[in-house]
DSSP file (Angstrom, degrees, kcal/mol; ACC not computed):
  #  RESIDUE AA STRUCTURE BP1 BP2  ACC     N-H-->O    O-->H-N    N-H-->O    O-->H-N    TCO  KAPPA ALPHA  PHI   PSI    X-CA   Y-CA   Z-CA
    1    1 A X              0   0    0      0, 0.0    27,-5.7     0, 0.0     2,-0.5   0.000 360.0 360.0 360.0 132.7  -48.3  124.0   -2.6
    2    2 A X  E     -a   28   0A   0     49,-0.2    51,-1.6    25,-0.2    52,-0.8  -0.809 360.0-159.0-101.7 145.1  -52.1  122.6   -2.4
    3    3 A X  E     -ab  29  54A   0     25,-1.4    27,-2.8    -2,-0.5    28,-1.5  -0.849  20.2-149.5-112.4 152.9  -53.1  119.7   -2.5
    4    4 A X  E     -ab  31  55A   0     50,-1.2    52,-2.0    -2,-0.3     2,-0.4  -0.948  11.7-161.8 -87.0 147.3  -56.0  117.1   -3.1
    5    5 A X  E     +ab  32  56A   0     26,-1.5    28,-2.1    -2,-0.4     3,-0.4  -0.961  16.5 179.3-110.7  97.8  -56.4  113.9   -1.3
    6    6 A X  E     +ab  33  57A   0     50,-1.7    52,-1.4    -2,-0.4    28,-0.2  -0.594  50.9  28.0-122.4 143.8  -58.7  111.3   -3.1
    7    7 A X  S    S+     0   0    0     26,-1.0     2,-0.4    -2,-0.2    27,-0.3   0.711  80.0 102.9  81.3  35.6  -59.7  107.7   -2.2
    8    8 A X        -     0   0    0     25,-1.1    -1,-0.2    -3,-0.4     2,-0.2  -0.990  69.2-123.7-130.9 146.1  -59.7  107.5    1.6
    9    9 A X      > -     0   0    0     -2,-0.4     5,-0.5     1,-0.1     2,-0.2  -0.454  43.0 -75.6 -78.7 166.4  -63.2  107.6    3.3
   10   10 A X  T   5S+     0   0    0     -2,-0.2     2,-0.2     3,-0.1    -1,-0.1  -0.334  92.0  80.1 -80.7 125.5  -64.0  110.1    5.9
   11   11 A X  T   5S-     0   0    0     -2,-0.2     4,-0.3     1,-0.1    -1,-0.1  -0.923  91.9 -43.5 164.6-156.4  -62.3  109.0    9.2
   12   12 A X  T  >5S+     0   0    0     -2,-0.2     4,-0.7     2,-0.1     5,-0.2   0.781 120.0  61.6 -75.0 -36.2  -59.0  108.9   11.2
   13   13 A X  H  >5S+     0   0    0      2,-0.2     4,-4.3     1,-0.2     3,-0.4   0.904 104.1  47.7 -64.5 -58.8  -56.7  107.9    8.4
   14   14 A X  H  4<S+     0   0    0     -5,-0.5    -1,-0.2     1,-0.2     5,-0.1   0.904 110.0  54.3 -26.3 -59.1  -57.4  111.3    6.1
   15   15 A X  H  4 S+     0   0    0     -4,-0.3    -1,-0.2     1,-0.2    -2,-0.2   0.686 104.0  48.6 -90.2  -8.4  -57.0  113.0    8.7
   16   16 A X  H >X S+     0   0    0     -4,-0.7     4,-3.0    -3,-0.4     3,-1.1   0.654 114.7  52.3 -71.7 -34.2  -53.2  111.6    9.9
   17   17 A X  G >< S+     0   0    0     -4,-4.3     2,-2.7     1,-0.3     3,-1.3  -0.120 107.9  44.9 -86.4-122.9  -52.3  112.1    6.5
   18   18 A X  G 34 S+     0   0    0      1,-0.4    -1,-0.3     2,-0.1    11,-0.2   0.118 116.3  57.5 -10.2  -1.4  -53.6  116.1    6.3
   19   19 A X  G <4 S+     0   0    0     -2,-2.7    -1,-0.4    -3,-1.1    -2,-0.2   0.549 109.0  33.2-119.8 -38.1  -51.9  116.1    9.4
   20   20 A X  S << S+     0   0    0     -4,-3.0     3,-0.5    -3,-1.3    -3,-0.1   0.796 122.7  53.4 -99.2 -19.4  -48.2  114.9    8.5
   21   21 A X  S >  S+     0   0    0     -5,-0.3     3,-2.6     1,-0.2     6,-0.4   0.989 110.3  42.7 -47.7 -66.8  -48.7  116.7    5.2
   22   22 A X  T 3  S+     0   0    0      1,-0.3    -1,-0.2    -4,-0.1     5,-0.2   0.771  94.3  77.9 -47.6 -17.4  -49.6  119.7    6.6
   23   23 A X  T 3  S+     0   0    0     -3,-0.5     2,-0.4    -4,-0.1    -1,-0.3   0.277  82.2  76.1 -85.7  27.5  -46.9  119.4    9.2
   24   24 A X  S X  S-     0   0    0     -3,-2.6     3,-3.0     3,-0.2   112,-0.1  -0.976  86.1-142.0-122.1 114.8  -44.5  120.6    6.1
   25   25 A X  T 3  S+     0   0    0     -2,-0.4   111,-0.1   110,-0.3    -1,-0.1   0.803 101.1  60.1 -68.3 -23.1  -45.4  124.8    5.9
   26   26 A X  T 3  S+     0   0    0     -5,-0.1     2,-0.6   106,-0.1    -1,-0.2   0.382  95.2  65.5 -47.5 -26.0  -45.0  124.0    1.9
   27   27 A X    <   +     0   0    0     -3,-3.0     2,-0.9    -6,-0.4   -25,-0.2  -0.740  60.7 171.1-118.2 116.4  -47.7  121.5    1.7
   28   28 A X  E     -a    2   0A   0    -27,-5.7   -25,-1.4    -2,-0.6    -3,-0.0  -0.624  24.1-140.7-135.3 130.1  -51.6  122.4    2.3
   29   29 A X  E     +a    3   0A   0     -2,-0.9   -25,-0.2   -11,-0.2     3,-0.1  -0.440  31.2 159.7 -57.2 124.8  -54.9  120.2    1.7
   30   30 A X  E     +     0   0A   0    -27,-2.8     2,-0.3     1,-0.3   -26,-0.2   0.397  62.0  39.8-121.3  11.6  -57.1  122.3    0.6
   31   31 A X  E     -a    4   0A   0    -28,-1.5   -26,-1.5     2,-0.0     2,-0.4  -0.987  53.6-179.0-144.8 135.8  -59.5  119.3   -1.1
   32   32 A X  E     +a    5   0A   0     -2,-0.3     2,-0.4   -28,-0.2   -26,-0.2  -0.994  11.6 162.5-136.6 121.4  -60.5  115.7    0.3
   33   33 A X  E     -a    6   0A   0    -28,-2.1   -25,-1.1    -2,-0.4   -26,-1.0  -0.995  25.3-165.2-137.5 136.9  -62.8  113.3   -1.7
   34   34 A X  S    S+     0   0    0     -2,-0.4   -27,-0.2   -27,-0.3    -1,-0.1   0.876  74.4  63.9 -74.7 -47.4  -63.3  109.6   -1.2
   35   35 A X  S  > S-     0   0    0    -28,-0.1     4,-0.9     1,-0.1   -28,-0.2  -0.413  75.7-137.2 -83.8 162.4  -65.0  108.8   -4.6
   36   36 A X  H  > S+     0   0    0      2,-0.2     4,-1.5     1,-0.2    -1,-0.1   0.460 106.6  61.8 -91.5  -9.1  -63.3  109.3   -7.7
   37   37 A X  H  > S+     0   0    0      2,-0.1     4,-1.0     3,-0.1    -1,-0.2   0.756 106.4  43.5 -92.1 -23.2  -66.6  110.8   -8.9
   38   38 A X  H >> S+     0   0    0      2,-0.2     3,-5.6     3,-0.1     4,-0.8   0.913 107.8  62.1 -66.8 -88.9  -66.5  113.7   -6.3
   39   39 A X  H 3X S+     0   0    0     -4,-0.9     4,-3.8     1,-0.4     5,-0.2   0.639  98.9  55.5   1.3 -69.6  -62.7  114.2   -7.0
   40   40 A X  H 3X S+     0   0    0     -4,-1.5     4,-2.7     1,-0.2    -1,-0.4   0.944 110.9  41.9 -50.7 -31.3  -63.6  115.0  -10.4
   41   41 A X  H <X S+     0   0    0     -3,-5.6     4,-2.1    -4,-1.0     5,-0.3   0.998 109.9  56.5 -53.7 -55.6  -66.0  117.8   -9.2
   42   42 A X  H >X S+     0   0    0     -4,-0.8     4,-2.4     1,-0.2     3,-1.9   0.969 114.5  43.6 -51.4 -50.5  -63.5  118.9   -6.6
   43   43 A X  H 3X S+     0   0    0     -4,-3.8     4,-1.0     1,-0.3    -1,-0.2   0.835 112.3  47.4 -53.3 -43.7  -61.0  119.3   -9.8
   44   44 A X  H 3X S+     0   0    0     -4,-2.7     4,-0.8    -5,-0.2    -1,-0.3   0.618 111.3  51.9 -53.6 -25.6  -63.0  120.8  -12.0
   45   45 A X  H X< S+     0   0    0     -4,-2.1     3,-0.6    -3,-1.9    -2,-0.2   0.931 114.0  43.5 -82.2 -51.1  -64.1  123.4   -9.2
   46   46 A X  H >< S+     0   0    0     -4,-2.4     3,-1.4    -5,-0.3    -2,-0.2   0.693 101.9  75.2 -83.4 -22.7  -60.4  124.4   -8.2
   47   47 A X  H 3< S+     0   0    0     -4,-1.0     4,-0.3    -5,-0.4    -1,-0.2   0.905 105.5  33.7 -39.0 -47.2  -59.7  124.5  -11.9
   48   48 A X  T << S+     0   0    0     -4,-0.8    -1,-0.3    -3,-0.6    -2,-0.2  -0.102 135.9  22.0-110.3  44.3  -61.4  127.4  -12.0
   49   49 A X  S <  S-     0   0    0     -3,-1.4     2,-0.4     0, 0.0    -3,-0.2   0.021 133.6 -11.1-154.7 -91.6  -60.5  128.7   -8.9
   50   50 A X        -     0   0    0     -5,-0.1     2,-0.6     2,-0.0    -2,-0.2  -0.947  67.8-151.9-132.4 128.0  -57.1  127.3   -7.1
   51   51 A X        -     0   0    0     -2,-0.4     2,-0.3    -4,-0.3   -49,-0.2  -0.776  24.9-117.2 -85.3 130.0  -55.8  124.2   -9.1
   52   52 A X        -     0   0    0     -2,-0.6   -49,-0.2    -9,-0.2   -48,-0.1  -0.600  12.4-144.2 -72.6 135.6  -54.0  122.1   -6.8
   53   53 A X  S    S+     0   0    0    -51,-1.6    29,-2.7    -2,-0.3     2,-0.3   0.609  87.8  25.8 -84.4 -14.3  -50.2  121.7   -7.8
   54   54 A X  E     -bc   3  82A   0    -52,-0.8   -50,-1.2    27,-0.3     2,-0.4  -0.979  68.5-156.0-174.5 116.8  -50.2  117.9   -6.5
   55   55 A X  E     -bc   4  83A   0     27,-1.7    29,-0.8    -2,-0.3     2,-0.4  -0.978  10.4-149.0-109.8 145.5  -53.0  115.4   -6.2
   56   56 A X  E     -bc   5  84A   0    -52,-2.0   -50,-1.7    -2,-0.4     2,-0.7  -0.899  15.7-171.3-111.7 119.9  -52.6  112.7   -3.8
   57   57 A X  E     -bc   6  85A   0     27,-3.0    29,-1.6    -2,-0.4     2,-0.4  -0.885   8.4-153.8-129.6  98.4  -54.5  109.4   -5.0
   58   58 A X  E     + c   0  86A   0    -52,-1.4     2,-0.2    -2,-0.7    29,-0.2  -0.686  22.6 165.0 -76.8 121.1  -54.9  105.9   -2.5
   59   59 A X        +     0   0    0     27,-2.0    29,-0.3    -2,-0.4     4,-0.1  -0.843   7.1 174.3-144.3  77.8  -55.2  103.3   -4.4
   60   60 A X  S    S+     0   0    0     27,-0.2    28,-1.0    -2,-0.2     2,-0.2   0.946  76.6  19.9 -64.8 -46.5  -54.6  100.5   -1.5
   61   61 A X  S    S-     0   0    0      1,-0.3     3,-0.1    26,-0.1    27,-0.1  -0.160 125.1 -23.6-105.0-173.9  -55.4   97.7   -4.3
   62   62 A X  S    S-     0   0    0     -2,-0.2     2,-0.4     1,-0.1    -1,-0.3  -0.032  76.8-106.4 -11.4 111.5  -55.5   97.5   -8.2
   63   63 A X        -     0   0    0     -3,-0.1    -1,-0.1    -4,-0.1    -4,-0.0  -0.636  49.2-148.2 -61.8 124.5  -56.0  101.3   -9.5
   64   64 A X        -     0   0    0     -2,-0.4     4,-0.2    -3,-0.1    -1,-0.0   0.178  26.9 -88.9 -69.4-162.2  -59.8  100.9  -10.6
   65   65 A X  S >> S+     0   0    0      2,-0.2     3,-1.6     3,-0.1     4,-1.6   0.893 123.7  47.8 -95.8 -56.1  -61.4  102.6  -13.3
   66   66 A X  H >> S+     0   0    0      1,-0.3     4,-1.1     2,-0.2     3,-0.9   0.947 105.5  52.5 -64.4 -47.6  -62.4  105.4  -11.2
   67   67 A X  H 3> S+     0   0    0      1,-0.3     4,-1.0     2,-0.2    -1,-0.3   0.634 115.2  47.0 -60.6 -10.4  -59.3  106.2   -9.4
   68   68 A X  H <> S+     0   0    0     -3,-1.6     4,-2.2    -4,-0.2    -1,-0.3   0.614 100.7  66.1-118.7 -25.1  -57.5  106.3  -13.2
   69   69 A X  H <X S+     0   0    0     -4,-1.6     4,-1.6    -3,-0.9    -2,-0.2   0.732 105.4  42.2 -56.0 -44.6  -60.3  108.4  -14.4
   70   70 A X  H  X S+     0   0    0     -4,-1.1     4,-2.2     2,-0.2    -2,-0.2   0.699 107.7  64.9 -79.8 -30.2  -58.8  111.1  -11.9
   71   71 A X  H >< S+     0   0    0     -4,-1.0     3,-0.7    -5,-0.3     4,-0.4   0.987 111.0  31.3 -25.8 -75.9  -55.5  110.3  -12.9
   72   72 A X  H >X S+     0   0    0     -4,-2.2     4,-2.1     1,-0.3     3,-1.1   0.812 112.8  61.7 -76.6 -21.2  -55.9  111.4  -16.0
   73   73 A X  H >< S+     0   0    0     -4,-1.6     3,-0.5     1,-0.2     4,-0.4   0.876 109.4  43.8 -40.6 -48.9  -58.4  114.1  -15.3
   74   74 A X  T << S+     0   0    0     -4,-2.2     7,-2.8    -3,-0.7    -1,-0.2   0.336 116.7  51.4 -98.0   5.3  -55.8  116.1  -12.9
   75   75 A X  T <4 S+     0   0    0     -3,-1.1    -1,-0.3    -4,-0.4    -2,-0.2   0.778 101.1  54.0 -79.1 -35.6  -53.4  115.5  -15.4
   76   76 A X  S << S+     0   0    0     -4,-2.1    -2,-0.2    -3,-0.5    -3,-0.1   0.502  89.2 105.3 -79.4 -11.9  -55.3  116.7  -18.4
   77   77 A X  S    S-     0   0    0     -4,-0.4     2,-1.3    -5,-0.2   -33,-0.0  -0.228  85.8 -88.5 -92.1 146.9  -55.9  120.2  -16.4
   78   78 A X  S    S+     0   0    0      1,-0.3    -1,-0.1    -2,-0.1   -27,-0.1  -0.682 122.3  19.5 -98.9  89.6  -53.8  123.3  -17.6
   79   79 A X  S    S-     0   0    0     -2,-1.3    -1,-0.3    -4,-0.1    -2,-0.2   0.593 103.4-125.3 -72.5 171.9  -51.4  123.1  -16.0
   80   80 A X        -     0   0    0     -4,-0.1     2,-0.4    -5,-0.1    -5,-0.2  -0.377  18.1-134.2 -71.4 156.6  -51.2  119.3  -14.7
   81   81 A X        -     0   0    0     -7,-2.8   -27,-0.3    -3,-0.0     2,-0.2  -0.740  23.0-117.7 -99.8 154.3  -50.9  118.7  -11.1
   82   82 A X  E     -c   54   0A   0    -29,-2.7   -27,-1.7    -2,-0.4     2,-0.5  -0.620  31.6-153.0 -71.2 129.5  -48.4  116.2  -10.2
   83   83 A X  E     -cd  55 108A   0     24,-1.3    26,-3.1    -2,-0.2     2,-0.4  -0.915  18.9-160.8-137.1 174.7  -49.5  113.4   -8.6
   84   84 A X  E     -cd  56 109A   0    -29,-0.8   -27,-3.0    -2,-0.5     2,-0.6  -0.895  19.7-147.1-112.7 148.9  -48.3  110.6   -6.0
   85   85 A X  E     -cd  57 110A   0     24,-3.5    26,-0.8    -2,-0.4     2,-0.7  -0.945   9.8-149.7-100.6 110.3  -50.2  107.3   -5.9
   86   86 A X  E     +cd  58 111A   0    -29,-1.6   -27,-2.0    -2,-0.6     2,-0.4  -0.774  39.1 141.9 -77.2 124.6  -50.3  105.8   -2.4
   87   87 A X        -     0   0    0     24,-1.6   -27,-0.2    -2,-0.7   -26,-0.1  -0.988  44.3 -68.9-137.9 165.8  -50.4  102.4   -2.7
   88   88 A X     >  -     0   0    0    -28,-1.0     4,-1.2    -2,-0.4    -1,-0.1   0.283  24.0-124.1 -28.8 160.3  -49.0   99.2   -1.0
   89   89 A X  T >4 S+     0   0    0      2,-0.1     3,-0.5     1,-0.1     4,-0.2   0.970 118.3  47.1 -61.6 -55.3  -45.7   97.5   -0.6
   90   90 A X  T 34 S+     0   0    0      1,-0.3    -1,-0.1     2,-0.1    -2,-0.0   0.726 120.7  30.8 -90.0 -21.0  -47.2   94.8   -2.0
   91   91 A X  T >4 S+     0   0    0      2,-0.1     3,-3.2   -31,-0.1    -1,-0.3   0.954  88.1 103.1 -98.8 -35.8  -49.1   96.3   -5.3
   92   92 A X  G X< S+     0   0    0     -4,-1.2     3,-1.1    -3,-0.5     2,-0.3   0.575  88.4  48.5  18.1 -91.9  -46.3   99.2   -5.8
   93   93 A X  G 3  S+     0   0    0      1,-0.3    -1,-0.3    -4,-0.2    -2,-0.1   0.116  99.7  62.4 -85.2  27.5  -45.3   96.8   -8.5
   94   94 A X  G <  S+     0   0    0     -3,-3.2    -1,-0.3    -2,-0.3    -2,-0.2   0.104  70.0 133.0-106.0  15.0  -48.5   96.3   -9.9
   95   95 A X    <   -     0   0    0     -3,-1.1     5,-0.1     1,-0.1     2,-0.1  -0.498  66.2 -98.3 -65.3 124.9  -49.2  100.0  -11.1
   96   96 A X    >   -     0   0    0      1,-0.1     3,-5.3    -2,-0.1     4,-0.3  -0.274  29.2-112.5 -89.1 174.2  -50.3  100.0  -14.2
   97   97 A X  T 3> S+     0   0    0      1,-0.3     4,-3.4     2,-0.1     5,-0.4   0.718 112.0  56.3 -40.6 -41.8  -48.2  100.7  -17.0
   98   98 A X  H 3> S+     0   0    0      2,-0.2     4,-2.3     3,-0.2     3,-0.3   0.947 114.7  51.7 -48.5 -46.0  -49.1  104.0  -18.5
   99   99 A X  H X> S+     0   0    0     -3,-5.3     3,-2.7     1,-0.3     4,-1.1   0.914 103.9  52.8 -61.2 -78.2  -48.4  105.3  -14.4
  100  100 A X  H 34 S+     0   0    0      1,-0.3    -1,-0.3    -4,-0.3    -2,-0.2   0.467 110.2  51.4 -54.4 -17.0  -45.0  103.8  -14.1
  101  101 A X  H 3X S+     0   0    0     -4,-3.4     4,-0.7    -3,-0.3    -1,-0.3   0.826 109.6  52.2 -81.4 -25.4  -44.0  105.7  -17.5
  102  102 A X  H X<>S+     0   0    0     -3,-2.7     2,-1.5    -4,-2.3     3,-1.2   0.876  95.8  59.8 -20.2 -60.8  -45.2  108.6  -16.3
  103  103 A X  T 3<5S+     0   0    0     -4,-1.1    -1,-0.2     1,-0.2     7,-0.1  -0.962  93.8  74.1 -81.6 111.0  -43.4  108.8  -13.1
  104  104 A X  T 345S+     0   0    0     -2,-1.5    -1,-0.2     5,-0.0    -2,-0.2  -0.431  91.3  61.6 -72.9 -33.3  -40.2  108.7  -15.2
  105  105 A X  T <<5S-     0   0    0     -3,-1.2    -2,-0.2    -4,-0.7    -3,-0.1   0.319 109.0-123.9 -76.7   1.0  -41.0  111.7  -15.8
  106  106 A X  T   5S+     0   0    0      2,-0.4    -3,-0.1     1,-0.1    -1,-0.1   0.118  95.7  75.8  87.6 -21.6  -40.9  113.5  -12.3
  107  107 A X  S   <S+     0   0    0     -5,-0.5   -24,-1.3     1,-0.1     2,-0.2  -0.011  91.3  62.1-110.1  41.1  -44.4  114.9  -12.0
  108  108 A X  E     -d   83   0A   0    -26,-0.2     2,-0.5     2,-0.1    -2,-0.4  -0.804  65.2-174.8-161.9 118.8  -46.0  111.4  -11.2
  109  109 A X  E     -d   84   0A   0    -26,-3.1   -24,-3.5    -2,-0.2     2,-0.3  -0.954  13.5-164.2-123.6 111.9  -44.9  109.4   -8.0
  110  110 A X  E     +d   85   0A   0     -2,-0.5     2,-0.3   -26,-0.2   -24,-0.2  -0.824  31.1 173.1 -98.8 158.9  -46.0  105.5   -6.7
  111  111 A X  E     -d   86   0A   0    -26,-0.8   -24,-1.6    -2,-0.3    -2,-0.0  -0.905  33.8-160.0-170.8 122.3  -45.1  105.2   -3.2
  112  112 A X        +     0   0    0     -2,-0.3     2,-0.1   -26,-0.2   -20,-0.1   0.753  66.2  29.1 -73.3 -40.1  -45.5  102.9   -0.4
  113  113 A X  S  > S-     0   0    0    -25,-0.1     4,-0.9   -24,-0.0   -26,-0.1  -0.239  79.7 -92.6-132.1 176.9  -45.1  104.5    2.6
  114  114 A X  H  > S+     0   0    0      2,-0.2     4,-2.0     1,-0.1     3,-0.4   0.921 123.3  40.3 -81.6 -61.1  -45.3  107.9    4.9
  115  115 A X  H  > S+     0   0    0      1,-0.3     4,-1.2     2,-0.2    -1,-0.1   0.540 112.3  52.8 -85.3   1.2  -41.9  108.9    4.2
  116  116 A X  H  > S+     0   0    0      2,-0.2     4,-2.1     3,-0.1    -1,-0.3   0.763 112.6  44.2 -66.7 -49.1  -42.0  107.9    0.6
  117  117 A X  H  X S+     0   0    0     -4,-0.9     4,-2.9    -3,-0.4     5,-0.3   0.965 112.7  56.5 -68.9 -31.4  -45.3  110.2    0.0
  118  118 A X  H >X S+     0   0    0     -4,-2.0     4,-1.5     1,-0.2     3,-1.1   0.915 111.8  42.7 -57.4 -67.9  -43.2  113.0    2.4
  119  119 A X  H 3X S+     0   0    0     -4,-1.2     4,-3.7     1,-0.3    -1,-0.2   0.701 113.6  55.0 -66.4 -24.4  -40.0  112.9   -0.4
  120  120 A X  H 3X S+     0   0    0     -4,-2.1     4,-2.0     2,-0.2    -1,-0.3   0.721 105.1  46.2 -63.9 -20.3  -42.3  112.9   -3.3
  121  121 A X  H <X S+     0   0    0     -4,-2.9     4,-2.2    -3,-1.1    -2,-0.2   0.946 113.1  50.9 -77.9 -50.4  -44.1  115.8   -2.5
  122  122 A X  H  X S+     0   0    0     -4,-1.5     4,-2.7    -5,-0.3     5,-0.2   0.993 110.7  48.3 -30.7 -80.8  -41.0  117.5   -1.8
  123  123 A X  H >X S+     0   0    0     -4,-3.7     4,-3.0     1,-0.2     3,-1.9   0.780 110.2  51.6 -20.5 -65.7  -39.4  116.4   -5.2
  124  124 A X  H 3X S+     0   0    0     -4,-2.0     4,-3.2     1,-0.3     5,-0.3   0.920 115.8  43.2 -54.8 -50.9  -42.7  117.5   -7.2
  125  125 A X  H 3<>S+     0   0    0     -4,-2.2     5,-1.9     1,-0.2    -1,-0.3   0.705 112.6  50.9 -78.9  -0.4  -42.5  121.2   -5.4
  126  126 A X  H X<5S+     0   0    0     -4,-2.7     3,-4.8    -3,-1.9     5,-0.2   0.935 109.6  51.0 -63.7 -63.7  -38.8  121.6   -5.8
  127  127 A X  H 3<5S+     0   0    0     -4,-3.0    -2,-0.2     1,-0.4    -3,-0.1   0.764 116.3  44.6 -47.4 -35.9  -39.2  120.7   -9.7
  128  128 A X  T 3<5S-     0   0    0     -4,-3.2    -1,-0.4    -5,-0.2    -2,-0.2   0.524 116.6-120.8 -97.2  17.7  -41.8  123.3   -9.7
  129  129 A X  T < 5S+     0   0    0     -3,-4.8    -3,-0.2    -5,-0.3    -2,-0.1   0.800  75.0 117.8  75.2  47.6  -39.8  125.6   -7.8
  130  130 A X      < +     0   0    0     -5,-1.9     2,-0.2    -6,-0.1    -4,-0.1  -0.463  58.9  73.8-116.2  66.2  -42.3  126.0   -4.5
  131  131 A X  S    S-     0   0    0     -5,-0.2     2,-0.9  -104,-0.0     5,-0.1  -0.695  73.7-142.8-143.6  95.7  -40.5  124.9   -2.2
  132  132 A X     >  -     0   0    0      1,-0.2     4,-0.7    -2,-0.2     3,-0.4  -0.476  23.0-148.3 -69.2 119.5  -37.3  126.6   -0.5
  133  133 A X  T >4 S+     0   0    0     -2,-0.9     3,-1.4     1,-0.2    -1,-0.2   0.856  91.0  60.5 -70.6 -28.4  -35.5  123.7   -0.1
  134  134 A X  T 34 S+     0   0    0      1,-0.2    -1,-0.2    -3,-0.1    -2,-0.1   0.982 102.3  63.8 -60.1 -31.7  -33.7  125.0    3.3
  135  135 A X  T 34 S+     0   0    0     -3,-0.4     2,-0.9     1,-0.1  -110,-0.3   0.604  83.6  99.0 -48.6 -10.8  -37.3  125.1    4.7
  136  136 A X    <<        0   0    0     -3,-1.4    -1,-0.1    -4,-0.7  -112,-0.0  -0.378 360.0 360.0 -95.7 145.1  -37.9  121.8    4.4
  137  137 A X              0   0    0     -2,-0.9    -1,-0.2     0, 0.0    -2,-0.1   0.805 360.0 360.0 -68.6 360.0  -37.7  119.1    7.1
């Protein structure tokens, strides 16, 4: 499955997570954007090229305007990518609403943690049936 990775600036942190994602043979970055206005490019560019099954969106605080702007963008895209929202323990339960009916729905994930983002990712590529589930760790 590919992925994008949105909202983290260019640094060490990006690159631990592309680094325990990737350490799943299922999962592979193949797009990294900080801004939510790059992000749209990148989405629009792999639309018509490889859409990524799963966008990954860090949202430490409040989802802003921009980060919800890519929400819905990589939602709106034929077909939708799934995505997981990294956010905090302590904002989790501040997502707004519109997300948290979403994820009811399986192709939309809030998440706290490393091994939270790890089972969501899983979930999303089981449900679309790339993932052999004995391969995974």
């Amino acid at each position: 499955m590919t992925l994008m990775v949105v909202g983290l600036p260019e640094g060490e942190e990006p690159e631990r997570l592309r680094s325990r994602i990737q350490s799943n043979p299922h999962f592979r970055v193949v797009s990294h954007a900080a801004e939510p206005a790059i992000a749209l490019a990148h989405a629009h560019a792999h639309a018509r090229i490889l859409l990524p099954d799963i966008t990954v969106l860090s949202a430490p605080g409040t989802l802003g305007a921009g980060a919800l702007g890519v929400f819905r963008a990589v939602r709106a895209l034929d077909p939708p990518t799934g995505v997981v929202l990294r956010t905090t323990a302590a904002t989790a339960d501040r997502a707004p609403a519109a997300l948290t009916a979403l994820a009811a729905d399986g192709d939309v994930h809030i998440v706290a943690d490393a091994d939270g983002l790890m089972r969501s990712l899983r979930t999303i590529g089981l449900a679309q049936g790339s993932c052999d589930p004995d391969d995974l760790p």
